[in-house]
Structure formats: C-alpha cells, structure tokens
FIDO-257540 format. One record per residue (C-alpha): x, y, z. Coordinates in nm, 2 decimals. Each point is the difference from the previous one (the first is absolute). Example, Ala and Ser with C-alpha at 12.3 -4.5 7.8 and 13.67 -1.06 7.14 Angstrom:
<zabas>
        x        y        z
     1.23    -0.45     0.78
     0.14     0.34    -0.07
</zabas>
This chain:
<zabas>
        x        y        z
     0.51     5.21     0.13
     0.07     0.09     0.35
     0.23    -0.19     0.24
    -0.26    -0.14     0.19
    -0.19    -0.17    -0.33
     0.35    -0.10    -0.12
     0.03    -0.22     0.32
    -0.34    -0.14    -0.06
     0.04    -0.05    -0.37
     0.36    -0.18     0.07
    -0.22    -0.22     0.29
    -0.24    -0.15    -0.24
     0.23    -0.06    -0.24
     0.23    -0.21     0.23
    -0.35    -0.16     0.19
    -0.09    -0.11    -0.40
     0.35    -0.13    -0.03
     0.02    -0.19     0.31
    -0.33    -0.16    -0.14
     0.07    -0.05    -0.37
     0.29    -0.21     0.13
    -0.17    -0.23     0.29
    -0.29    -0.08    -0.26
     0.20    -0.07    -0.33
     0.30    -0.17     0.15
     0.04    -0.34    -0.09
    -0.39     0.05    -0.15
     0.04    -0.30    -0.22
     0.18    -0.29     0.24
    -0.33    -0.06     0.17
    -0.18    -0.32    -0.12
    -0.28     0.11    -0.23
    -0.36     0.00     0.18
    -0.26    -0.17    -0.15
    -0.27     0.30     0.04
     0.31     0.23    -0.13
     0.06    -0.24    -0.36
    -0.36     0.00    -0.05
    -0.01     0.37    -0.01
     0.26    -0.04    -0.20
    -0.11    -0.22    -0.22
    -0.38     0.20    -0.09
     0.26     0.28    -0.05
     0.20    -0.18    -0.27
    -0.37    -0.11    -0.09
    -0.06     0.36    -0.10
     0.32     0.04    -0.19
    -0.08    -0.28    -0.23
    -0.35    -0.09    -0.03
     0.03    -0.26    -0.17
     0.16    -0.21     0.25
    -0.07    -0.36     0.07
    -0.29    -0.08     0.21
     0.18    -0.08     0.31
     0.19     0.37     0.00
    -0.36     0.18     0.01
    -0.12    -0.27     0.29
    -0.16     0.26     0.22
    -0.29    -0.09     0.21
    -0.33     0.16    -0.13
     0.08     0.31    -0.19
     0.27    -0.04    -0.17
     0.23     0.27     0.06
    -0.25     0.20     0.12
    -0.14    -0.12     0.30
     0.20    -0.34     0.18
    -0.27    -0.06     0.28
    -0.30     0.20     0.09
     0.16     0.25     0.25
     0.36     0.03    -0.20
     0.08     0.13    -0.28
     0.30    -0.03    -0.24
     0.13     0.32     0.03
     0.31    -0.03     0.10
     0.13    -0.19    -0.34
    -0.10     0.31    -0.25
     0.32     0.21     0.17
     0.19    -0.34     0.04
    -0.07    -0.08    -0.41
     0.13     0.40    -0.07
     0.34    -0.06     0.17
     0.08    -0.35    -0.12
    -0.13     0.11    -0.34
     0.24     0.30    -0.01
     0.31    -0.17     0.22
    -0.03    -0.35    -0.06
    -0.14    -0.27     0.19
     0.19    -0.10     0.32
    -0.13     0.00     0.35
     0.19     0.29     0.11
    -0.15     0.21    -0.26
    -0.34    -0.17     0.09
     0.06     0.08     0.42
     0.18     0.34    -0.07
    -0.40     0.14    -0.12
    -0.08    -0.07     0.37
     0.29     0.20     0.13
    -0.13     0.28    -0.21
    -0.35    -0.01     0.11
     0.17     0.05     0.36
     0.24     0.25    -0.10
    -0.31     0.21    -0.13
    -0.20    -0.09     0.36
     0.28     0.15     0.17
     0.00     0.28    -0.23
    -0.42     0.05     0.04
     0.00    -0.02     0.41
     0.20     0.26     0.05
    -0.13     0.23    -0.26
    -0.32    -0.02     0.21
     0.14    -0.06     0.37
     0.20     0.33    -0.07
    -0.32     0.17    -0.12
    -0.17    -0.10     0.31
     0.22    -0.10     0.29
     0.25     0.21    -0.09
     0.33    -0.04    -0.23
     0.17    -0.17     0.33
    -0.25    -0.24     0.05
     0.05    -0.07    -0.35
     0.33    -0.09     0.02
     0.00    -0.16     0.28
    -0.27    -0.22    -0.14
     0.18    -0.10    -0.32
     0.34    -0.08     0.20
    -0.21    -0.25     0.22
    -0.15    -0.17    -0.26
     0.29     0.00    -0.25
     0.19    -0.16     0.25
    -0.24    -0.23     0.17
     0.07    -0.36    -0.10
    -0.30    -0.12    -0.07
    -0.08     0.27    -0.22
     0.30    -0.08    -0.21
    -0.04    -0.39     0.01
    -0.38     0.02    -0.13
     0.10     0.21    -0.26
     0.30    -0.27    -0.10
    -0.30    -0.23    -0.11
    -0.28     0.29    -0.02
    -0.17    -0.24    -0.31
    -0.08    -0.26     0.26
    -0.11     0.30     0.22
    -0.26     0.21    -0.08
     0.01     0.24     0.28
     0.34     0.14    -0.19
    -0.24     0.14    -0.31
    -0.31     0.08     0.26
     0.23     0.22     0.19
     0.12     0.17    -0.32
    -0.34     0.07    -0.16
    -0.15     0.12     0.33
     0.26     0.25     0.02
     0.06     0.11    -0.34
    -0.40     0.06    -0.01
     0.04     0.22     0.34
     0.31     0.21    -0.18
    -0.20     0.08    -0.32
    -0.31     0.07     0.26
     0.23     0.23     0.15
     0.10     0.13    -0.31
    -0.37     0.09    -0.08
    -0.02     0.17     0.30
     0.29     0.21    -0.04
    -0.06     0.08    -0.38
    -0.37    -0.01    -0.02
     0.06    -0.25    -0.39
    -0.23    -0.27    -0.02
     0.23    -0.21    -0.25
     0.19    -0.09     0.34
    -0.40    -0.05     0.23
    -0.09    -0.28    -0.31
     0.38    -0.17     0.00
    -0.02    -0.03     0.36
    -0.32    -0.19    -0.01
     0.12    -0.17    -0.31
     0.24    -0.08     0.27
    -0.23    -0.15     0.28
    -0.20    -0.16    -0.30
     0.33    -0.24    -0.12
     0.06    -0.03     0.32
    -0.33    -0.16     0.07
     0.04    -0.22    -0.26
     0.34    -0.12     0.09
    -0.12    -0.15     0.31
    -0.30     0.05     0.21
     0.11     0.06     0.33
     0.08     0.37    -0.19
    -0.37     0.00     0.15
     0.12     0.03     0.34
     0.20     0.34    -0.03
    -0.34     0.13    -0.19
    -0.19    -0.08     0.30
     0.25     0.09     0.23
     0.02     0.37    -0.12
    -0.36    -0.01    -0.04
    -0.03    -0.11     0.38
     0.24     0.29     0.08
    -0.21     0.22    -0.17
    -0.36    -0.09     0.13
     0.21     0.00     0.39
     0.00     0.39    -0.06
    -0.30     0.09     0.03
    -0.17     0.32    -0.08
     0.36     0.06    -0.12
    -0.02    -0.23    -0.28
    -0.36     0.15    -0.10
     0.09     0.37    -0.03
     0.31    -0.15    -0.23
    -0.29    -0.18    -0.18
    -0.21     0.36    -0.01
     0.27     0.25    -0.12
     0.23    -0.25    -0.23
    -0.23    -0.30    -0.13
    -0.29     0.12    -0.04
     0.13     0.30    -0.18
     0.25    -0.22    -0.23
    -0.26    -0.23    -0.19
     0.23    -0.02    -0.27
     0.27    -0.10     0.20
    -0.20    -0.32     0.15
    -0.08    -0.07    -0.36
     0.37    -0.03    -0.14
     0.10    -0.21     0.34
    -0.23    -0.21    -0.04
     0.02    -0.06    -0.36
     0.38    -0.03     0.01
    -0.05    -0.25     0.32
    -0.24    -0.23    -0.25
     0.25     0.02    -0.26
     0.28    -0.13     0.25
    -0.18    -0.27     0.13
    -0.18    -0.06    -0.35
     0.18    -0.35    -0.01
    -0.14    -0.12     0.32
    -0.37     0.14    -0.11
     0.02    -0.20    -0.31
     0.11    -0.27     0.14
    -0.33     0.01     0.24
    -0.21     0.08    -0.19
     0.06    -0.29    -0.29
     0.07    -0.25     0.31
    -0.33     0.08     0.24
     0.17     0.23     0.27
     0.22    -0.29     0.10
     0.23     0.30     0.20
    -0.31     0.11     0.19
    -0.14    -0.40     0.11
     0.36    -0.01     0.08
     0.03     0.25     0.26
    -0.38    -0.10     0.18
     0.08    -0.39    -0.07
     0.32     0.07     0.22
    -0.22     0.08     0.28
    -0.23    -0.30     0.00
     0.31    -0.22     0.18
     0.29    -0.13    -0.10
     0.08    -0.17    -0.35
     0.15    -0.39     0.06
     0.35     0.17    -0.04
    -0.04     0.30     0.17
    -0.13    -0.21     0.32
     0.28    -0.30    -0.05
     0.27     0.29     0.07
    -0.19     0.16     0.29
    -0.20     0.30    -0.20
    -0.37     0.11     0.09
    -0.10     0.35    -0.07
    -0.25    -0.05     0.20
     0.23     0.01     0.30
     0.13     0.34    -0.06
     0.12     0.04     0.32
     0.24    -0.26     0.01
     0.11     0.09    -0.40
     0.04     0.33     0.18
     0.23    -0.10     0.24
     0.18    -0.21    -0.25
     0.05     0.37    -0.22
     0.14     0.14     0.35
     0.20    -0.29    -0.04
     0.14     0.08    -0.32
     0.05     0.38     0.08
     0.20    -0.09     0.30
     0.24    -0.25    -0.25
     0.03     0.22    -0.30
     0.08     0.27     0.29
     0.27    -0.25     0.11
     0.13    -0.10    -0.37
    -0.11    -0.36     0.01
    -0.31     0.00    -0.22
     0.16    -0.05    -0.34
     0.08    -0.35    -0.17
     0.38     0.03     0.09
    -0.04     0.12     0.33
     0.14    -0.30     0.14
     0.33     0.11    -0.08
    -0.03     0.32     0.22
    -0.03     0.09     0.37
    -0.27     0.22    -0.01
    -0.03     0.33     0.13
    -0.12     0.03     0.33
     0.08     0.37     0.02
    -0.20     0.16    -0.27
    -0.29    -0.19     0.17
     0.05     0.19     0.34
     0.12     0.27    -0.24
    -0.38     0.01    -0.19
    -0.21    -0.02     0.33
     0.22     0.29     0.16
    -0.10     0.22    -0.24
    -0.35    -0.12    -0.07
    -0.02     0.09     0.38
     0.11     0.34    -0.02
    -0.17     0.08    -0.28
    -0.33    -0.09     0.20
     0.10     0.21     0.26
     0.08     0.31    -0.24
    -0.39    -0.05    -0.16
    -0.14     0.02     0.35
     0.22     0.18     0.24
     0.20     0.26    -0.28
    -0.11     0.33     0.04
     0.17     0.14    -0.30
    -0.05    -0.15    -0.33
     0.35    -0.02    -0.18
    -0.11    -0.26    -0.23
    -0.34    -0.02    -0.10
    -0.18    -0.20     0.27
    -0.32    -0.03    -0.23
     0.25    -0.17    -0.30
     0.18    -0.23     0.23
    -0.37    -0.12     0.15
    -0.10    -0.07    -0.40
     0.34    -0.15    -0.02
    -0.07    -0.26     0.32
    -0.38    -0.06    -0.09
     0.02    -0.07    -0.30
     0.32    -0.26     0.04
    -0.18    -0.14     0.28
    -0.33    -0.07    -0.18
     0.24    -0.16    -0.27
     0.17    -0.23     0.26
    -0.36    -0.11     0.11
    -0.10    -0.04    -0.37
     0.27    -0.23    -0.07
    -0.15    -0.24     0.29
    -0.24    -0.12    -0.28
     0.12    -0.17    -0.26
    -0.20     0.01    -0.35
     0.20    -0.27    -0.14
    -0.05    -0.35     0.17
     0.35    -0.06     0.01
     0.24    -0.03     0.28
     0.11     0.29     0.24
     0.30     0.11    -0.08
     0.15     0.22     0.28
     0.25     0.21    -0.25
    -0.34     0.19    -0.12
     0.04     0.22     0.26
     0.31     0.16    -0.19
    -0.32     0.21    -0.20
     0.04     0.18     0.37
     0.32     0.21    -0.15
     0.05     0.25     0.04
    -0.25     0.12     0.25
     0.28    -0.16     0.31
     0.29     0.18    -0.14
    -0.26     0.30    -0.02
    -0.03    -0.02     0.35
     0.34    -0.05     0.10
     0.08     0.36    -0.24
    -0.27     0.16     0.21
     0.11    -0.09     0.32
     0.37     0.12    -0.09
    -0.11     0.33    -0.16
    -0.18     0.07     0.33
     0.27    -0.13     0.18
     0.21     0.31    -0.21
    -0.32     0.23     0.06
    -0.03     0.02     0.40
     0.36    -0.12     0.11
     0.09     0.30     0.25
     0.38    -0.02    -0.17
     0.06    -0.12    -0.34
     0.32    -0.20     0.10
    -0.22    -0.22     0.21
    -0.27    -0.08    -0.27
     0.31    -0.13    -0.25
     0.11    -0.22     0.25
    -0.36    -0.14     0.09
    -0.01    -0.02    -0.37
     0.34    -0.16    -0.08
    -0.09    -0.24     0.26
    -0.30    -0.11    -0.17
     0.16    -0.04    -0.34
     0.33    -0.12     0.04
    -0.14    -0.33     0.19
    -0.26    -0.01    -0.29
     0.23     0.04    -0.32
     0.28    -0.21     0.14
    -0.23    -0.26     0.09
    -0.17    -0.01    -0.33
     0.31     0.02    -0.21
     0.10    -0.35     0.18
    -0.32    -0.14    -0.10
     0.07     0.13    -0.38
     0.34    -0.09     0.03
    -0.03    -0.33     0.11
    -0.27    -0.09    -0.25
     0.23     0.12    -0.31
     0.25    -0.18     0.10
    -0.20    -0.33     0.03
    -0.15     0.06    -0.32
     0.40     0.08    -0.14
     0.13    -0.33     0.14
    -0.32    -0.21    -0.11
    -0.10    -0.09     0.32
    -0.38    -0.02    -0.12
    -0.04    -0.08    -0.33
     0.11     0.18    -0.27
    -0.10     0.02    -0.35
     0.28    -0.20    -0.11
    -0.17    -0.30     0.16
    -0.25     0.06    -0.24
     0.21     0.08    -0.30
     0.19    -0.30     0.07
    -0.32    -0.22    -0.02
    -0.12     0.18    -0.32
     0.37    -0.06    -0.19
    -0.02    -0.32     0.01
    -0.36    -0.07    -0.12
     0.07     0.25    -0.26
     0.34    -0.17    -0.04
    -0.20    -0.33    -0.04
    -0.25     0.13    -0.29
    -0.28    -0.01     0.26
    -0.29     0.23    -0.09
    -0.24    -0.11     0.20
     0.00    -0.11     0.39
    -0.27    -0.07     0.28
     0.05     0.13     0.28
    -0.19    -0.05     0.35
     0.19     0.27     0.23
    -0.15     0.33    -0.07
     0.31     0.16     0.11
     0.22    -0.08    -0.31
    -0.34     0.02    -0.25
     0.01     0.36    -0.12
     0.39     0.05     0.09
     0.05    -0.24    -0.26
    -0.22     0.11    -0.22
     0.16     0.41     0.08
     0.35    -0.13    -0.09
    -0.04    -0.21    -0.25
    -0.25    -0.08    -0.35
    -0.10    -0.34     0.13
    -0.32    -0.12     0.04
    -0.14    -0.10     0.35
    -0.28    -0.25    -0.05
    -0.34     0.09     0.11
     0.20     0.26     0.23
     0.01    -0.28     0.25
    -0.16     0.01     0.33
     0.03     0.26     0.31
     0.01    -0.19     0.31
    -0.29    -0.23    -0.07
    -0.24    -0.12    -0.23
    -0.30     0.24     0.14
     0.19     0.25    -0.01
     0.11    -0.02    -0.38
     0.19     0.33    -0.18
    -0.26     0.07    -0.29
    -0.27    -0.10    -0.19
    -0.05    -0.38    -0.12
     0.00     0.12    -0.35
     0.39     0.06     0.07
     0.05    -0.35     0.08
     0.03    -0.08    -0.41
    -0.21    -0.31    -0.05
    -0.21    -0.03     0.33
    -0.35     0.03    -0.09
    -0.11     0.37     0.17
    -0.28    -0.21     0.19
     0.27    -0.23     0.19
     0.13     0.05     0.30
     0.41     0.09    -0.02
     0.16    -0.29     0.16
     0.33    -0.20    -0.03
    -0.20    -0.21    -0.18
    -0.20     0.15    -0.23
     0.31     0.22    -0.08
     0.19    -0.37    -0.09
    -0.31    -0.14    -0.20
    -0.05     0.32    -0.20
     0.31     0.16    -0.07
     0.34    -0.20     0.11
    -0.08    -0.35    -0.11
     0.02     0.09    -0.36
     0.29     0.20     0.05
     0.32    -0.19    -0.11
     0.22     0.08     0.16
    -0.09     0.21     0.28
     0.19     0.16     0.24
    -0.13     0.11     0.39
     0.18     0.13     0.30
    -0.06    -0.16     0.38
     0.14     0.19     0.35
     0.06    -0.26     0.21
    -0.06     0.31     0.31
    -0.31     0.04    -0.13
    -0.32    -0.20     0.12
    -0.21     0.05    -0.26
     0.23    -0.02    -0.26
     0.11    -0.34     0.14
    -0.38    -0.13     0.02
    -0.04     0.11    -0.36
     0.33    -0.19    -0.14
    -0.08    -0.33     0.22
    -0.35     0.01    -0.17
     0.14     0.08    -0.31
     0.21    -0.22     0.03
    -0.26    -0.31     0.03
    -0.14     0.14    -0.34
     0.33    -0.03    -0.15
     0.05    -0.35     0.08
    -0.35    -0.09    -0.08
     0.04     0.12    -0.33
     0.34    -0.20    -0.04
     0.20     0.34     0.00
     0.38     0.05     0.03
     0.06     0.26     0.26
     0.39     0.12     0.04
     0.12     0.20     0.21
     0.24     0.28    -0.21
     0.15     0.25     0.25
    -0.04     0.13     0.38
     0.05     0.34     0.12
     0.00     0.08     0.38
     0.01     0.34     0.19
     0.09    -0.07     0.37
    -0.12     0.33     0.14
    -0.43    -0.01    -0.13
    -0.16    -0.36    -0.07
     0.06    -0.04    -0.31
     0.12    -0.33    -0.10
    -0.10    -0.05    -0.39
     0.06    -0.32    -0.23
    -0.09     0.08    -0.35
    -0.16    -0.35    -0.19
    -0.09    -0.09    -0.35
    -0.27    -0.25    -0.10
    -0.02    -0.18    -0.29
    -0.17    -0.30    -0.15
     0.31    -0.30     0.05
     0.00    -0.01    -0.39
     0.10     0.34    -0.03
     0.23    -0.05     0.25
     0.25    -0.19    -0.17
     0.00     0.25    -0.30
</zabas>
C-alpha cells in the first residue's frame, strides 16, 4: 500500500466513523414510531410464530406483503438482529445504520469506478455528513428510502462486479437484488424506469450495446430475469392469488384522486403541480428541513446554493468541456436517469397523502453532483492551491453547518425535548405494574409502541386517525362480525361490553380520540357502567395528554 492509498484508506475510515457516530448516538432516546414498532413487531412475528394474533396484525399478507405496493422486507434483517442481540430498539434501529453504512460502502465502490476514486470520496464525505442523510437513517424503518438506496446500490456494485469478473453468481444476486427491492416497496419501480429511460435516451448507442452484449448473452438475460422473479416472488404471489391488486393500483391512481388523497390536496392527475410540490421537497431536504424533527434545526441554506452551483457547472462541462476528464457520457446516464426518477415520483401509486421527505430516494445523485463539480474544479484549476481553497470554501460552510443541525438534534433527543421512549416506558410500567393485559387504545401513535415494548394486548389495534381509515382487517376487531362496519360502536357492542373489566386509553390533544371517548362514553352510561379514571401521564413538548380508564359493571366494582 502506497502513501497515497494509505491517505485514502485512513479517509474512509474516519468519513465511516464520523457516520457510525451521528446515526447510532442516542439511537434509542427517540420515541418509538408507529410504522418503526410495526416492523418490529412482524419481525418478532417471525421469531416466534406462534405469537398471539394481534403480534402478526399485518395488513393483507401477513409478513409478506403489508399493502399492495410495500412489502415487509425490512423486518426479516430486523428479526436476525434482535433474534441474535436481544430485543431493544437500539438493536432494532442499529440494522438501519448498517444498511447505510453498506450504501456508503457501495457508492463509492462504483463512483470510483466511474467518476474517478476522487469523486468517490468526495461523494461519500457529502453524504456521510449531510444531515438529513443521517436523520433518515435514525428512523430508516419508518423510511423506506434508507433500504431502496441500499439495494439500488448494492445491485449496481455486484453489477459492477460482473463486469469486472465476467461470474454470473454476482449478474443473478444483483437482480435478486432489484427483485427484493421491488418487493420492498414499489416506487423501487421508479429507479427501473429511470435507468431504463437513460438507456432508451442513448440512442443508437444503446442498440449496438444491445447487438454485441445482449443479444450475444441469452443466458445471461435468462439468470437475470429468473433471479429478478425470484426476488420479487412475494409480490407475484401475492398478485396473482389477490387479482393484480398492485397493477389496478397503479392505473386506479390515475383515474383522480381517492377521498383521502383529494381531502389533503393530492391529484395525480395534476402532475404538474405534484411536480412542483417534489421541487419543493428537493429544495427542503437540500435545506435540512424535510425530516420529522426538522423543527428543531435551522436548515441549511448553503448546501442549497451549494447543490445548484454545481449542478450548474456540471451543465456547462457536458456542453461547453472540450476535454472529457470524467466521463461525460456516465454523468449524462447519471442526470437522466435521476431526473426521470424525480418526475416519476410526481405520481403516486398509492392513494395516500404526499409526503414531501420521498424525495430523500434522490440520494445520492446531489452529493454526486456536488463530487463532480469539485473533482472538475481539481481537474482544470490553472494552480492547484486555488482549486483547495475553492474547494475548502465549499465544504467547510457545508460540514460546519450540517454538524449544527446534527448537533442540535442529538442534543434535543439527549435532554428529552421531544419525546423519548421513556414517556412510553413510563406508560407501559404502570399498566404492567397494574396486571393490565389488555388496553384499547384510539391514538395510533402509542398502538404498536406499546405493543414493541411490552406483551400486552391492544384491542382490535385501535383506530388510526379515523374510523374510515381503520389499521386492519375487521376480522382483527375480535367479535365484530367481518360484514360490519368498524365503528366505536360496533367495537363496544361486540367486543368491550362483555369485557369486565376493561381498560382503554383517551388523549385529550387528540380529536378523534376525544370524539371516540365522549361517544364511548354515552355507551358506558347507558349500560350503567362505572368508568374511573386510574392515572394521567402528560408530555409537554408533542400532544400527548393520556388518562388511562377502567370499566367495569358497578357490581364488580366494589369487589
């Protein structure tokens, strides 16, 4: 090892460091998100089988499929490391951390093969300190763009590796790959396409590839495709035993809008104002203020003017550079297919809300830029001194800036200025404390934390934010006939007015779960039902103001 790759090797080691640290620190003060525990929960569902119902409560599938364009991937590696460590929520977020760890590791093993081993680094370094790179992968199980990102680049590495060693073993894992991928969520569908645009944009390019490598490596296609079917395998099932519910999924998106989609301002019809509000989310994640806890930071106005510098430059070195230092034909596939991503993700095959933190799948093609334009900044500087100061202007604004952000978001996580999981541990001591097995519960925030921390039961899984917009199938609401309706009602009539006791929690912050307990509440009374109120715990810093109740007939009360 020469001096030079000495210095490089000590780099990524330190970059990895400085990552590792940002990502893991504190990993298990954060409150407990409800997507995260339910991942959690199908992955304790696949350590022991034989569960109770409500631990296996995923929608659909089972812990195959939880919705017809996701895919319960992410709790097979999450059951592996609480299987072998333990169950605890840092063990359960550190598998995220990994997954970025090995995305860092992937992008520069193929930015170095392509751009160039500086563009490589200076790729990682970006994104291992960008902030919102590290707070998505803090809570990566209520994120799916932390595994996308992964996948997508650990299938380009061992695509690489098949072009470097000619051994199809690494062609079929790679589409393996893409295949899981797929299955773990299916806007996977929009990288696929997005290379595939990138591709067609070519040309007669693209066809002589097609003559002298395709057409002459019918073998190959075979084993990709058959390893592809195999990844996705759960997904086809599922279609196929369910009538293509993916497929009418994706065309039904474009008839209009679904009643939710349209109450929260989504019409995929309107894709150029869904466009603009993707712009919109580029230019926030750009600024650091597209993540939940955002609020707590400033933002970071300067990697914004920082990312359209160097998009700029780069622009001008595809038209106006008359040498060709880095690939220009690679950084063109690079742009086009990114950009026919971006305009992908401007439909929406789910009917759900926008969420403007989707653009995040967008990594690491801006720090990919950014590496570009400082390599070439390196490559055509007349003296070297003045392309490290160009340079150390450019990243010593953007580090420090994004350390603040990280900073300042550990240390409101450290002092408990959002709620921390001991809110929640705190709520399940003392219902554990009481002999309470089973609760019901109305605020979908606390349902699967609860159920993550703890082996009590949450009845019927309680509601989400409505009653049309119910977690599960009927059948899970034990009791309610599976051709009712799920309502407050129906829930009381079939299940909790032969329970005796039973116990239920109300948020006083929250509207629905105050219109269920007030008409709950008539039920109880109508019935001639004790209701007493046992214990309130409040957090000042989210809504979250709970009273836990018990109900019993006013015989049993005086036992």
């Amino acid at each position: 090892m020469n001096k030079t790759e000495m210095i490089r090797t000590v780099a990524l080691f330190l970059i990895f460091t400085y990552f590792l640290i940002g990502a893991s620190l504190f990993l298990d003060k954060l409150e407990l998100n409800n997507d995260e525990a339910t991942i959690g929960m199908a992955a304790l569902c696949l350590i022991t089988p034989e569960a109770p119902t409500y631990r296996s409560r995923l929608m659909h599938g089972g812990c195959a499929i939880s919705s017809e364009h996701k895919g319960a991937v992410a709790s097979f590696p999450a059951a592996l490391v609480l299987l072998l460590f333990g169950k605890s929520v840092f063990n359960f977020r550190f598998v995220q951390v990994l997954f970025s760890l090995g995305s860092l590791a992937c992008i520069y093993y193929v930015c170095s093969r392509h751009l160039g081993r500086m563009a490589g680094m200076f790729t990682v370094f970006l994104l291992a300190v960008n902030s919102t790179f590290i707070r998505v992968t803090r809570i990566g199980n209520m994120k799916d763009e932390v595994i996308q990102i992964f996948l997508f680049w650990l299938g380009l590495a061992l695509i690489q590796l098949f072009l470097e060693r000619k051994k199809r073993f690494f062609l079929s894992t790679a589409a393996f790959i893409f295949g899981v991928a797929l299955w773990q969520k299916l806007m996977f569908l929009g990288y696929l396409l997005g290379f595939l645009a990138a591709f067609l944009v070519f040309g007669r390019k693209s066809y002589q590839f097609l003559k002298t490598r395709i057409f002459k490596a019918r073998r190959d296609i075979a084993v990709f495709a058959a390893a592809f079917a195999a990844g996705c395998a759960p997904l086809l099932v599922y279609n196929i035993c369910h009538r293509w519910p993916t497929i009418a999924d994706i065309f039904g998106s474009f008839d209009g809008p679904s009643a939710r989609a349209h109450a929260e301002g989504w019409n995929n019809l309107n894709f150029l104002h869904n466009l603009a509000l993707r712009f919109h989310g580029l230019n926030k994640m750009l600024g650091g203020n597209n993540v939940p806890d955002a609020m707590f930071s400033r933002g970071n106005a300067f990697n914004l003017l920082f990312f359209y510098i160097a998009l700029g430059a780069v622009l001008l070195y595809l038209f106006l550079g008359k040498k060709n230092p880095i690939a220009k034909n690679k950084v063109w596939f690079l742009l086009i297919s990114y950009s026919a991503l971006l305009l992908l993700s401007a439909f929406i095959p789910d009917s759900g809300a926008f969420d403007p933190s989707h653009v995040i799948i967008l990594l690491p093609a801006i720090q990919i830029v950014q590496a570009i334009f400082l390599s070439l900044v390196i490559i055509y500087a007349a003296r070297r001194a003045w392309a490290y100061l160009i340079i150390a202007s450019m990243l010593l604004p953007y580090s420090y800036s994004e350390f603040v952000i990280i900073k300042n978001i550990l240390l409101f996580q450290k002092n408990g200025k959002i709620v921390s999981l001991s809110f929640t541990r705190r709520l399940v001591g003392y219902l554990e404390k009481q002999n309470i097995k089973e609760v019901f519960c109305f605020d979908n925030r606390l349902l699967a934390s609860i159920d993550f921390l703890s082996e009590l039961r949450i009845i019927t899984w309680g509601f989400n934010v409505s009653e049309n917009d119910f977690w599960g199938h009927p059948l899970y609401a034990t009791g309610v006939p599976g051709h009712m309706k799920i309502t407050v009602e129906s829930v009381y009539e079939y299940q909790l007015k032969g329970m005796n006791p039973f116990y239920m929690i109300r948020n006083r912050y929250n509207d629905f779960s105050e219109s269920g307990f007030q008409r709950l509440k008539k039920l109880i009374e109508r019935d001639h039902k004790q209701l007493t109120l046992m214990e309130v715990f409040t957090n000042e810093v989210k809504n979250l103001y709970l009273e836990i109740y018990r109900v019993q007939d006013h015989a049993g009360a005086g036992l």
